[in-house]
N, CA, C and O atoms as a Tripos MOL2 file, in Angstrom:
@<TRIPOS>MOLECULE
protein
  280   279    70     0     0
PROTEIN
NO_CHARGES

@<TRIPOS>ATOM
      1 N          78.9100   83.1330   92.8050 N.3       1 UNK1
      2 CA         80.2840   83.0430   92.3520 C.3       1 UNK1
      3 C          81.1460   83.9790   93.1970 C.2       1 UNK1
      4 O          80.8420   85.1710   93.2090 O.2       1 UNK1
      5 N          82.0580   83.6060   93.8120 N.am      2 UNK2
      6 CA         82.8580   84.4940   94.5920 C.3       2 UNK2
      7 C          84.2060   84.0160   93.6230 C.2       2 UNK2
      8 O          84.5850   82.9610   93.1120 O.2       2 UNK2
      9 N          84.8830   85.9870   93.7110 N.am      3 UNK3
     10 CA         85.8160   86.1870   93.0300 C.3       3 UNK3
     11 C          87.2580   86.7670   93.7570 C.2       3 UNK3
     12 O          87.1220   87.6850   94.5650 O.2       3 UNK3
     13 N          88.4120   86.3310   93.5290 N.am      4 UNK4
     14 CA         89.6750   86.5220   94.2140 C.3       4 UNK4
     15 C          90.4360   87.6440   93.7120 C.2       4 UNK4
     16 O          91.1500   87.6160   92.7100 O.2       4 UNK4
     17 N          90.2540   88.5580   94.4140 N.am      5 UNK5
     18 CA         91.0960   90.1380   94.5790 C.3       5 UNK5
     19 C          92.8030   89.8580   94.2510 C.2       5 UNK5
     20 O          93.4490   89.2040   95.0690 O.2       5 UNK5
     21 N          93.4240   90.3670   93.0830 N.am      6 UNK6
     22 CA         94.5880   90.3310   93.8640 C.3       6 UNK6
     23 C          95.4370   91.2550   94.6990 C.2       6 UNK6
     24 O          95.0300   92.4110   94.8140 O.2       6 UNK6
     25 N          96.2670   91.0010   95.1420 N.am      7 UNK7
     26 CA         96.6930   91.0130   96.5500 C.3       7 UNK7
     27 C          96.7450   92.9580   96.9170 C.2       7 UNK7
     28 O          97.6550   93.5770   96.3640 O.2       7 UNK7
     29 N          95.9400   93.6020   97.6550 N.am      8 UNK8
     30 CA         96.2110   94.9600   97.4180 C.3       8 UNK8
     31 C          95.1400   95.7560   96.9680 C.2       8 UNK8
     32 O          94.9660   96.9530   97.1960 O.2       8 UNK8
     33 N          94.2320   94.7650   96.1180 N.am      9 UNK9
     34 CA         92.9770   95.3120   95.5460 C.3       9 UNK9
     35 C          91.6860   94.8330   96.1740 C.2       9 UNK9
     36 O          91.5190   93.6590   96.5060 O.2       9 UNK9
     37 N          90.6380   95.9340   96.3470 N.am     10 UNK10
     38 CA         89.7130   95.8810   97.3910 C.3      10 UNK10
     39 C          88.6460   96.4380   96.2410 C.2      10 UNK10
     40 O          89.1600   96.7360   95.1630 O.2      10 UNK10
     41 N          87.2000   96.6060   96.3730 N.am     11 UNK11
     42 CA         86.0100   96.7920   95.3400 C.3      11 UNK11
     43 C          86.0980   98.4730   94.9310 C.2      11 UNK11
     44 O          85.7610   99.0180   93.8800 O.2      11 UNK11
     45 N          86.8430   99.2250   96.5190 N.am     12 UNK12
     46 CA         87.1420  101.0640   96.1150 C.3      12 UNK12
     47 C          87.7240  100.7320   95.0520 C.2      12 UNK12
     48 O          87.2420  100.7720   93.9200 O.2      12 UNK12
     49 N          88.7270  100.4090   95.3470 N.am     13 UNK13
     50 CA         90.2760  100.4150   94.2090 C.3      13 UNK13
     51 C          89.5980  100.2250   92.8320 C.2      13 UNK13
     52 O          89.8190  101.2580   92.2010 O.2      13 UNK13
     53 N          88.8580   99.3500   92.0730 N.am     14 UNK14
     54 CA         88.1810   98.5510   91.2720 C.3      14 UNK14
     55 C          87.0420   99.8190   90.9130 C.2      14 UNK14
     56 O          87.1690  100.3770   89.8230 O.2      14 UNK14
     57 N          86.2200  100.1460   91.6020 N.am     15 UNK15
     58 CA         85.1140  101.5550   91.4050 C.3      15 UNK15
     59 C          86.3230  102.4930   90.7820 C.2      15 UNK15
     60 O          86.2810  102.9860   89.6550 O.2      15 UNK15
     61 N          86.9200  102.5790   91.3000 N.am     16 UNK16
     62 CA         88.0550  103.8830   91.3370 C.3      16 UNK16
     63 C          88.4480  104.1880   89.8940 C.2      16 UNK16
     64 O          88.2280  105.1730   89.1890 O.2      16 UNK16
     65 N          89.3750  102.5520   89.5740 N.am     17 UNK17
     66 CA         89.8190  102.5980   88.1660 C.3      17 UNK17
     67 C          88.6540  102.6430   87.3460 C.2      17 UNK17
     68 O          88.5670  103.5900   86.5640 O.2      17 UNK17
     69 N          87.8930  101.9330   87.3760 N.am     18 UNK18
     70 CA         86.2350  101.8370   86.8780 C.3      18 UNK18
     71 C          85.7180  103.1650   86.3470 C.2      18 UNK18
     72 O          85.2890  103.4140   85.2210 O.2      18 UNK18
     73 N          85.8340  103.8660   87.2750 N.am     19 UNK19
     74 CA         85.3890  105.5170   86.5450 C.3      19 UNK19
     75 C          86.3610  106.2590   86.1200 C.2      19 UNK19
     76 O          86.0760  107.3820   85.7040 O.2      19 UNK19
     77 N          87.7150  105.8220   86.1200 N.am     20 UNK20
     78 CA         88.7470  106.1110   85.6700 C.3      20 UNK20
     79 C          88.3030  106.8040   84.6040 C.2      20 UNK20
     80 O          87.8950  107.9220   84.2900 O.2      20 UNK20
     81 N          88.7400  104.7440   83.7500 N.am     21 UNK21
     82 CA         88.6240  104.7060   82.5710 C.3      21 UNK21
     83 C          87.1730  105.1080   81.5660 C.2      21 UNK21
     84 O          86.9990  105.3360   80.3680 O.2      21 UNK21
     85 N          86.2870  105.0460   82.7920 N.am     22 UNK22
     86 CA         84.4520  105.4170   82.2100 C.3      22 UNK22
     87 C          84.7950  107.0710   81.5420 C.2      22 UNK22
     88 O          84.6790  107.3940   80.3590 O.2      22 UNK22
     89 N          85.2400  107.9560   82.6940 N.am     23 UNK23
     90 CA         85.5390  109.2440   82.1780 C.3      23 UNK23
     91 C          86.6030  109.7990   81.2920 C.2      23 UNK23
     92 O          87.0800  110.9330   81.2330 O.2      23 UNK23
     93 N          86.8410  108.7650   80.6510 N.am     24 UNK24
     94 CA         88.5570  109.8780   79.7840 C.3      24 UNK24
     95 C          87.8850  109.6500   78.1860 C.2      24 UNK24
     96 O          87.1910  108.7540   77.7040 O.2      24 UNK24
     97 N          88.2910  110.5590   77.7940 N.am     25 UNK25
     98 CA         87.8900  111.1780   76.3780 C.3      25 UNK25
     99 C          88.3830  110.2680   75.5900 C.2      25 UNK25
    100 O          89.1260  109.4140   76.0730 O.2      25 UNK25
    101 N          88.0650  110.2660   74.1860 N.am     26 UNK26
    102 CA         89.0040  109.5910   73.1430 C.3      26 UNK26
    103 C          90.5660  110.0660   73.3490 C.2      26 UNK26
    104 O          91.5030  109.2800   73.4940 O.2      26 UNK26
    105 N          90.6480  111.1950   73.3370 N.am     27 UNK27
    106 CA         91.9800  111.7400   73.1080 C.3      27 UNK27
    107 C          92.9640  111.7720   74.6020 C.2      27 UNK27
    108 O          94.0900  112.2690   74.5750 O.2      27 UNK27
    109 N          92.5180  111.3200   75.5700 N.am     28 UNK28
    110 CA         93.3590  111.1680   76.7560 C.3      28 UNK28
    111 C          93.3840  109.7760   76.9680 C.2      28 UNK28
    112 O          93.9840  109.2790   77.9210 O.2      28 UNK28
    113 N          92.7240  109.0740   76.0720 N.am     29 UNK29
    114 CA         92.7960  107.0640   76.0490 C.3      29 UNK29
    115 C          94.0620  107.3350   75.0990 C.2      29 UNK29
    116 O          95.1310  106.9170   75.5430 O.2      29 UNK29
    117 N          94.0860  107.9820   73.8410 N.am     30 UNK30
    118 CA         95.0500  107.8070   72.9070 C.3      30 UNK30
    119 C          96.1520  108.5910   73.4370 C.2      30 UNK30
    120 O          97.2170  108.3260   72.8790 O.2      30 UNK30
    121 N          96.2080  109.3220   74.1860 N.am     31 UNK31
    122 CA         97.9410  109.9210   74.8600 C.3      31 UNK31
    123 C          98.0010  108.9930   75.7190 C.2      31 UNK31
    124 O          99.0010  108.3180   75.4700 O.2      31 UNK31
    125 N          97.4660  108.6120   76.5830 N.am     32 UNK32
    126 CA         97.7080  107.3950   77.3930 C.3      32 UNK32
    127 C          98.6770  106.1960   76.9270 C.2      32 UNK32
    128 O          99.7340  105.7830   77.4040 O.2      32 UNK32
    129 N          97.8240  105.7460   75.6770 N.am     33 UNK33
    130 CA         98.8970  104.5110   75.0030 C.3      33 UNK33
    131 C         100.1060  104.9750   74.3690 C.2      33 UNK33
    132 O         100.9840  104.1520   74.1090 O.2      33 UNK33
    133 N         100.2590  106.1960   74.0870 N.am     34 UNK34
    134 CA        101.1020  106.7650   73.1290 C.3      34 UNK34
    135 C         102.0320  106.7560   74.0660 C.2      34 UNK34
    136 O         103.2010  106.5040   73.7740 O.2      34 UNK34
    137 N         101.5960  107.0620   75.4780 N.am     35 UNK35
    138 CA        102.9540  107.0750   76.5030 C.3      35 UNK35
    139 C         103.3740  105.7230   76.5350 C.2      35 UNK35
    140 O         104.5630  105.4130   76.4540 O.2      35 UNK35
    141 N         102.4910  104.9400   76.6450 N.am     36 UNK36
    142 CA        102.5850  103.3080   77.3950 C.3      36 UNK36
    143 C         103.6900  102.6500   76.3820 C.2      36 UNK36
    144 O         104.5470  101.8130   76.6670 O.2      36 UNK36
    145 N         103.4560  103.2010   75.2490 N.am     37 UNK37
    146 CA        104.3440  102.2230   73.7980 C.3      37 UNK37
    147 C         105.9220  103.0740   73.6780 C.2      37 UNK37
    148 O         106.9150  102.6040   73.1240 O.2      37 UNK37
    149 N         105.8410  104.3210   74.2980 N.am     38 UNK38
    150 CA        106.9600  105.1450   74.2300 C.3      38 UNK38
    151 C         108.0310  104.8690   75.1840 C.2      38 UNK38
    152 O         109.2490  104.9020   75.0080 O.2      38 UNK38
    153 N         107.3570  104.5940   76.2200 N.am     39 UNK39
    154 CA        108.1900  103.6450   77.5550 C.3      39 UNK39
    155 C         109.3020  103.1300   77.3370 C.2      39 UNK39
    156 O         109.2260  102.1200   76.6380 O.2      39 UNK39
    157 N         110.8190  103.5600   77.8130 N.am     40 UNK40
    158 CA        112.1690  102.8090   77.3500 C.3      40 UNK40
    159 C         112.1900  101.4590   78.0380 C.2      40 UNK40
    160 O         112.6680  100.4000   77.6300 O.2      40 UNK40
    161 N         111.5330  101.7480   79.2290 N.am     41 UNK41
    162 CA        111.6160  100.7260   80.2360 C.3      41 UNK41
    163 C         110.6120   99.6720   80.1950 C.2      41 UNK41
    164 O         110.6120   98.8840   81.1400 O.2      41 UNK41
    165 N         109.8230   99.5330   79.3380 N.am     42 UNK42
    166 CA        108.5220   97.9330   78.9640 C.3      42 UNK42
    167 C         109.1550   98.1240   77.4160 C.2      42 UNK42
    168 O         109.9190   98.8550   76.7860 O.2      42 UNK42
    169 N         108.2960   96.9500   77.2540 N.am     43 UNK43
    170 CA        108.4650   96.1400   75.6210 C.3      43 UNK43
    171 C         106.9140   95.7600   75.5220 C.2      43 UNK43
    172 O         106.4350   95.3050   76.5610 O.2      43 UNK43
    173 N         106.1920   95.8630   74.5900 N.am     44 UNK44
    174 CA        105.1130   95.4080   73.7740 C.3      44 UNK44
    175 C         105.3100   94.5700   73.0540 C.2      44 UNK44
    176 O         105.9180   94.6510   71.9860 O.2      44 UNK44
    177 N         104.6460   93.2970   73.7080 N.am     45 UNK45
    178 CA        105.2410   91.9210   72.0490 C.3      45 UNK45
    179 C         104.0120   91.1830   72.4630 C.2      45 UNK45
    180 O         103.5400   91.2200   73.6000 O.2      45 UNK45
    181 N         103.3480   90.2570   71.0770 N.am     46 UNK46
    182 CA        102.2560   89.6840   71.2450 C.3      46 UNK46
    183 C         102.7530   88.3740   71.5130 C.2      46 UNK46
    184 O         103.8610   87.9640   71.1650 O.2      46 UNK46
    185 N         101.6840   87.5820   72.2960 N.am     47 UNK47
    186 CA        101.8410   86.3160   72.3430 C.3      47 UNK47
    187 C         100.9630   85.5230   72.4670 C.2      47 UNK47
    188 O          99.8620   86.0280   72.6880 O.2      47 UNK47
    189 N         101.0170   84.1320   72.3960 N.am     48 UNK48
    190 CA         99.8520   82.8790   72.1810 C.3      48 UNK48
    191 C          99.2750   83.4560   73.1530 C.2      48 UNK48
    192 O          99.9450   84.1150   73.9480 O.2      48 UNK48
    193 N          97.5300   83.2860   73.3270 N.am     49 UNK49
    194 CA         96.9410   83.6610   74.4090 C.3      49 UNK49
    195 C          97.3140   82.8320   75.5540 C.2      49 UNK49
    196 O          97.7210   83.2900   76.6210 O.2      49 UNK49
    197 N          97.1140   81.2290   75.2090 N.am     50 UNK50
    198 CA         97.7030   80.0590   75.9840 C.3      50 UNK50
    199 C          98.7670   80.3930   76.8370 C.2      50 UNK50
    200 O          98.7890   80.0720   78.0260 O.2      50 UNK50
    201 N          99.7850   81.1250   76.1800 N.am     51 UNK51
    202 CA        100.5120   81.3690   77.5410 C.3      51 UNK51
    203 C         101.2570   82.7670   78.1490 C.2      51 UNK51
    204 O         102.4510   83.0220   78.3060 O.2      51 UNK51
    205 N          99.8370   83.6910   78.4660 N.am     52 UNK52
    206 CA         99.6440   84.6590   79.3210 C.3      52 UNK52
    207 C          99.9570   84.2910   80.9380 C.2      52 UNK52
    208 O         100.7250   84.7520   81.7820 O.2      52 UNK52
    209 N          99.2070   83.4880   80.9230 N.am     53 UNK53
    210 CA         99.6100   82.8490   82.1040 C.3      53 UNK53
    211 C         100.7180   82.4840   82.7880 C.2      53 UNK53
    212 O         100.8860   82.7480   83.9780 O.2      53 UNK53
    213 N         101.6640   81.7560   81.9510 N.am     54 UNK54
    214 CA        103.0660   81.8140   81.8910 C.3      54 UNK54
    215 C         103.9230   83.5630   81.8710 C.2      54 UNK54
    216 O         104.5770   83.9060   82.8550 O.2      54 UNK54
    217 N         103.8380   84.1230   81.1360 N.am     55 UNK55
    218 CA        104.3600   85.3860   81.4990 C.3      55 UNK55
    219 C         104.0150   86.1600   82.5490 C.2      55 UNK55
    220 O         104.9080   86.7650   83.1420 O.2      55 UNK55
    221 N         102.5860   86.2820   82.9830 N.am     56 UNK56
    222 CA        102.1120   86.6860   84.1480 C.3      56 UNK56
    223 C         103.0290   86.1240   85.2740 C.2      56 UNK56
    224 O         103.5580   87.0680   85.8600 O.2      56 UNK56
    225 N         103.4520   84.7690   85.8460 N.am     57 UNK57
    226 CA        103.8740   84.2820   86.5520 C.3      57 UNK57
    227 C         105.3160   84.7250   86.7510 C.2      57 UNK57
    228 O         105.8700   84.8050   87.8470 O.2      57 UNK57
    229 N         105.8410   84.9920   85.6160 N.am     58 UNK58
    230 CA        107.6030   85.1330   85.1390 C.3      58 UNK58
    231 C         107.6720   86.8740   85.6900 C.2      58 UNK58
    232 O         108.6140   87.3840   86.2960 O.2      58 UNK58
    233 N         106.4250   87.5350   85.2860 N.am     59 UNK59
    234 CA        106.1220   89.0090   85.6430 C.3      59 UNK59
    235 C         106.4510   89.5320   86.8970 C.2      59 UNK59
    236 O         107.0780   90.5540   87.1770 O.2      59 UNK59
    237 N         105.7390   88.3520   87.8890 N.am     60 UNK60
    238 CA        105.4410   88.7430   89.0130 C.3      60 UNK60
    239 C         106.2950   87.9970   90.4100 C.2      60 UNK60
    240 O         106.1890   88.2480   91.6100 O.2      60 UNK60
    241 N         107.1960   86.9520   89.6520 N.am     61 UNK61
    242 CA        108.2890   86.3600   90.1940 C.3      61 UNK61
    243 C         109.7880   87.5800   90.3450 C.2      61 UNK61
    244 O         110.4810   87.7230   91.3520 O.2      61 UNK61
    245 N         109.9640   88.4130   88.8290 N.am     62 UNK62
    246 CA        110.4270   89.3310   88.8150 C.3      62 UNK62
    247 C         110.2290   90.4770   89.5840 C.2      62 UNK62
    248 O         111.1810   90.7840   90.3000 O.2      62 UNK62
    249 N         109.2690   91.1690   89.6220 N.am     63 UNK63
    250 CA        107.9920   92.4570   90.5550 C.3      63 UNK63
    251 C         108.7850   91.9480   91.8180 C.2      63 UNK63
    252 O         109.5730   92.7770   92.2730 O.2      63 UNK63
    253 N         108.7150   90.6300   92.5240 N.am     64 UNK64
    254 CA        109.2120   90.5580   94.0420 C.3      64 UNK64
    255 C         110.3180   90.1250   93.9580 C.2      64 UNK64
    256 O         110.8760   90.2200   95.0510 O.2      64 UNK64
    257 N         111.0970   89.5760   93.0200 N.am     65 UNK65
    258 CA        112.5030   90.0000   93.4780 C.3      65 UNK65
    259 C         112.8710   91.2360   93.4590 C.2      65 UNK65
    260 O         113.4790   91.5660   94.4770 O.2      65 UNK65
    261 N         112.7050   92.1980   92.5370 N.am     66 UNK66
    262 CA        112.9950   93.6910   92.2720 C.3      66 UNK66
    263 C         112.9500   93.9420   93.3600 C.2      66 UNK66
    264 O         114.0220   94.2660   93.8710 O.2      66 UNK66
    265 N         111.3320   93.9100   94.5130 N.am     67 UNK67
    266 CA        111.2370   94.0570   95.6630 C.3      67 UNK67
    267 C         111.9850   94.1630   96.9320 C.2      67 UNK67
    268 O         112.0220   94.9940   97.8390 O.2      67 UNK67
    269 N         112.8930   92.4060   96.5490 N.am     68 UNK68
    270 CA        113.3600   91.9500   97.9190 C.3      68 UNK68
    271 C         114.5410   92.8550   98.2290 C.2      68 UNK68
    272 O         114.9690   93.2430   99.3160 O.2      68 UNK68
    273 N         115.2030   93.2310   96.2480 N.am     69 UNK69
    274 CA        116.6650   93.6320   96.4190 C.3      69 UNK69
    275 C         116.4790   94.9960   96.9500 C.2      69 UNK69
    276 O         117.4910   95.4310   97.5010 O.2      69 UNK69
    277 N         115.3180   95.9020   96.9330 N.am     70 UNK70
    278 CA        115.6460   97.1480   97.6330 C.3      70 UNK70
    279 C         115.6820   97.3150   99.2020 C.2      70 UNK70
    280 O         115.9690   98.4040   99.7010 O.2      70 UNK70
@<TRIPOS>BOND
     1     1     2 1
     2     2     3 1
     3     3     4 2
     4     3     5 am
     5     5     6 1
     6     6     7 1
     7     7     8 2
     8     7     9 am
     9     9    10 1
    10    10    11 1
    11    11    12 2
    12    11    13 am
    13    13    14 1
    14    14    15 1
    15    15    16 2
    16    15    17 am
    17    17    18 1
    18    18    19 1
    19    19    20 2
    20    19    21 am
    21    21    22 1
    22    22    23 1
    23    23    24 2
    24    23    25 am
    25    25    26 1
    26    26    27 1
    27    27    28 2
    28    27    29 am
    29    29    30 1
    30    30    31 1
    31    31    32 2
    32    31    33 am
    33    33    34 1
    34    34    35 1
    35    35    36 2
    36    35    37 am
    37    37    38 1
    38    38    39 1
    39    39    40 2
    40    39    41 am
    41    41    42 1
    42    42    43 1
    43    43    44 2
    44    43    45 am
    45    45    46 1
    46    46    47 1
    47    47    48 2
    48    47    49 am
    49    49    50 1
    50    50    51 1
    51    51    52 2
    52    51    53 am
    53    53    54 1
    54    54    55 1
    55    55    56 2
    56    55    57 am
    57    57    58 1
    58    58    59 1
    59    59    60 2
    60    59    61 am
    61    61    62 1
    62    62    63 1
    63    63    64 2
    64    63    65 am
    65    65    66 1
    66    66    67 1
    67    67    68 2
    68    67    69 am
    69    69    70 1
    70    70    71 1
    71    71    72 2
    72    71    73 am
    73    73    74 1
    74    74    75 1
    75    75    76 2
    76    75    77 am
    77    77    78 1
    78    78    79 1
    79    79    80 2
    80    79    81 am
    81    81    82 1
    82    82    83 1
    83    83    84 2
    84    83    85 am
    85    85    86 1
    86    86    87 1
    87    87    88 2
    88    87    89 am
    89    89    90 1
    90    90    91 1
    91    91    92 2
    92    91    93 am
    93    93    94 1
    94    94    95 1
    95    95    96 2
    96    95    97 am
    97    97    98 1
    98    98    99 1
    99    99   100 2
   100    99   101 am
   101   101   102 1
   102   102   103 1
   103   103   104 2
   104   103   105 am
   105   105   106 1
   106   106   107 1
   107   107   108 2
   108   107   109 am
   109   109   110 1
   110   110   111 1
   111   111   112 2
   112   111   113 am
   113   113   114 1
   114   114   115 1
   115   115   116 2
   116   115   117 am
   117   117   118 1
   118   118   119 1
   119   119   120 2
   120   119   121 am
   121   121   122 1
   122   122   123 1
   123   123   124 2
   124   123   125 am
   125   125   126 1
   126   126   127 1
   127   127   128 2
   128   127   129 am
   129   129   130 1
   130   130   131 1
   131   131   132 2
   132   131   133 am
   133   133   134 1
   134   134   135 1
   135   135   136 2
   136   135   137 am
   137   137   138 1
   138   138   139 1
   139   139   140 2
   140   139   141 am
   141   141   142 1
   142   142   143 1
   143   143   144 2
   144   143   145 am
   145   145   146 1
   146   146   147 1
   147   147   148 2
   148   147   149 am
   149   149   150 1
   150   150   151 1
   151   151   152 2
   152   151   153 am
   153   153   154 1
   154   154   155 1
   155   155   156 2
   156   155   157 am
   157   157   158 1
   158   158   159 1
   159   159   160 2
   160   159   161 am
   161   161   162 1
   162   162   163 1
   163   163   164 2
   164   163   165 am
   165   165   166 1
   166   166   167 1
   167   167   168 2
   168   167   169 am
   169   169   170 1
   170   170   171 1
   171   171   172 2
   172   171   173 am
   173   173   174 1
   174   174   175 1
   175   175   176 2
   176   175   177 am
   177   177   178 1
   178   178   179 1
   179   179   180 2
   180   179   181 am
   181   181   182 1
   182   182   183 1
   183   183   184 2
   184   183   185 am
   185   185   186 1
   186   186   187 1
   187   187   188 2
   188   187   189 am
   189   189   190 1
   190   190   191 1
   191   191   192 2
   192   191   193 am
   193   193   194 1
   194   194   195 1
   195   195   196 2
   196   195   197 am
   197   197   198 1
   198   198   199 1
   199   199   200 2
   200   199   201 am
   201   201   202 1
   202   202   203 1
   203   203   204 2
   204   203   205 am
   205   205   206 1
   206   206   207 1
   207   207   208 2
   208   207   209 am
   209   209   210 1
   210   210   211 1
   211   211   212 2
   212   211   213 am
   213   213   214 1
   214   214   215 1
   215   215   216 2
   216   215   217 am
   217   217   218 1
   218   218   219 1
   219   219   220 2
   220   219   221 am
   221   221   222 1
   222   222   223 1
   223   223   224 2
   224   223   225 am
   225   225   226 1
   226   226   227 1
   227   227   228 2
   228   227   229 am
   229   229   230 1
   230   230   231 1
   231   231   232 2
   232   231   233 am
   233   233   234 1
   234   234   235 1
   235   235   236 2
   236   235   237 am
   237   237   238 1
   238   238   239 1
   239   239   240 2
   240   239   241 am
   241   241   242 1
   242   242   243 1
   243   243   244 2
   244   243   245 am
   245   245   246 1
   246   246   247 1
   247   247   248 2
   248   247   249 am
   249   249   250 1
   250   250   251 1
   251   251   252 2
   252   251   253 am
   253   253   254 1
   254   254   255 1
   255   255   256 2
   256   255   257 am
   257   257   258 1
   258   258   259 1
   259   259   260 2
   260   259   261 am
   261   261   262 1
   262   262   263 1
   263   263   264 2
   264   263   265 am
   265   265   266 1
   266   266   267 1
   267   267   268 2
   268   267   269 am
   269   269   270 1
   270   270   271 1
   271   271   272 2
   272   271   273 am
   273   273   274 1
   274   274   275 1
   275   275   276 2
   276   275   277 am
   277   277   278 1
   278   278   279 1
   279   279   280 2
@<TRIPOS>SUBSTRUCTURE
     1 UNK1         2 RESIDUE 1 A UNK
     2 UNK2         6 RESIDUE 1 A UNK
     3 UNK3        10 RESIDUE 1 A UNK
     4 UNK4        14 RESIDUE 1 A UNK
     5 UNK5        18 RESIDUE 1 A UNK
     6 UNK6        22 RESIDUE 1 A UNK
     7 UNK7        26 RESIDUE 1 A UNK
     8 UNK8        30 RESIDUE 1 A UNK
     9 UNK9        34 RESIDUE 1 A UNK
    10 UNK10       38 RESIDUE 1 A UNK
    11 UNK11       42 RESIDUE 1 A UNK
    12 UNK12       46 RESIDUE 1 A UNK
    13 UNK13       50 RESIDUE 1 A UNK
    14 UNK14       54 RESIDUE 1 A UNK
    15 UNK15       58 RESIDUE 1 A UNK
    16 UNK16       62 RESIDUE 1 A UNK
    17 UNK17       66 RESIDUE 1 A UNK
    18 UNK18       70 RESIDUE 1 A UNK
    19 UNK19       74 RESIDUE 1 A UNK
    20 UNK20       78 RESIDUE 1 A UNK
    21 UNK21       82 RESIDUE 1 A UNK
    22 UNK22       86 RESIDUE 1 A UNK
    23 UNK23       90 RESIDUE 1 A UNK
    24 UNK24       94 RESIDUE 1 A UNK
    25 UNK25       98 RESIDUE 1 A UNK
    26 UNK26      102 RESIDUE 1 A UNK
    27 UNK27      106 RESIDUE 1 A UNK
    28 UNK28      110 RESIDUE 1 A UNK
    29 UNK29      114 RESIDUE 1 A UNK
    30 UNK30      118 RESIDUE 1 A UNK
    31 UNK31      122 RESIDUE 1 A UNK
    32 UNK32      126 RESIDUE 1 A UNK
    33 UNK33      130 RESIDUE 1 A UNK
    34 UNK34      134 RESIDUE 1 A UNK
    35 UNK35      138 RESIDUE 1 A UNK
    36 UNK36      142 RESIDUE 1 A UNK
    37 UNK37      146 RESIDUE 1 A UNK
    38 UNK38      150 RESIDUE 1 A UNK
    39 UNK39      154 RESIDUE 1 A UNK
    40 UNK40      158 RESIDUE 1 A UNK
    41 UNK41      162 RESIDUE 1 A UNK
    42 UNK42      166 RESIDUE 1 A UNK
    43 UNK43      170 RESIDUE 1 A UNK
    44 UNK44      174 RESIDUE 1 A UNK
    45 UNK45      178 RESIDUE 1 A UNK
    46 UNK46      182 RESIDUE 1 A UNK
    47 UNK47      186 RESIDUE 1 A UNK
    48 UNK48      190 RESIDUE 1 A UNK
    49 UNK49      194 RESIDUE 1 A UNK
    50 UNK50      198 RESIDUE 1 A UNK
    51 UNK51      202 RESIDUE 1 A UNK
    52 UNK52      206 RESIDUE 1 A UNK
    53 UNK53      210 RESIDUE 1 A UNK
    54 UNK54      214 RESIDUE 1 A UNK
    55 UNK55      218 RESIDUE 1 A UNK
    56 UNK56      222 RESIDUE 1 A UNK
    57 UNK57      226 RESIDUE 1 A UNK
    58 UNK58      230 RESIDUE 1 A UNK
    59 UNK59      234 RESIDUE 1 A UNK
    60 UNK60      238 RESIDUE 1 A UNK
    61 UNK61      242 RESIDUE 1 A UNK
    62 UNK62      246 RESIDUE 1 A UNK
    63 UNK63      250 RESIDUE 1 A UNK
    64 UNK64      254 RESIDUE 1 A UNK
    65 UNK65      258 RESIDUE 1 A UNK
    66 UNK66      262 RESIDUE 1 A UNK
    67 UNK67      266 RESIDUE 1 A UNK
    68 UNK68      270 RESIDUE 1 A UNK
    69 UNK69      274 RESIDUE 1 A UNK
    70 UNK70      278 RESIDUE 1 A UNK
């Protein structure tokens, strides 16, 4: 089975985060999210799993315009 990197990410990068997340305590996973949900700048909202996919796309259409305009 061969698997598709996205764009930027290589198997280091992947090890890297990998032991990241292997090494952080309970209590530096839970300040972690506590920041992530505190964020003025994201929103947390659930949605159909079905269409992740769809937002992913809308995500990352956004990500490179943000891009182009700087």
């Amino acid at each position: 089975m061969t698997s598709k990197l996205p764009t930027g990410w290589d198997e280091k990068r992947i090890q890297e985060l990998v032991d990241y997340y292997d090494s952080q305590t309970d209590e530096e996973a839970a300040s972690e999210h506590e920041a992530a949900l505190s964020n003025p700048a994201g929103t947390l909202m659930e949605v159909p799993t079905e269409l992740v996919p769809v937002f992913r796309e809308i995500i990352a259409e956004h990500s490179l315009e943000a891009r182009s305009r700087k």
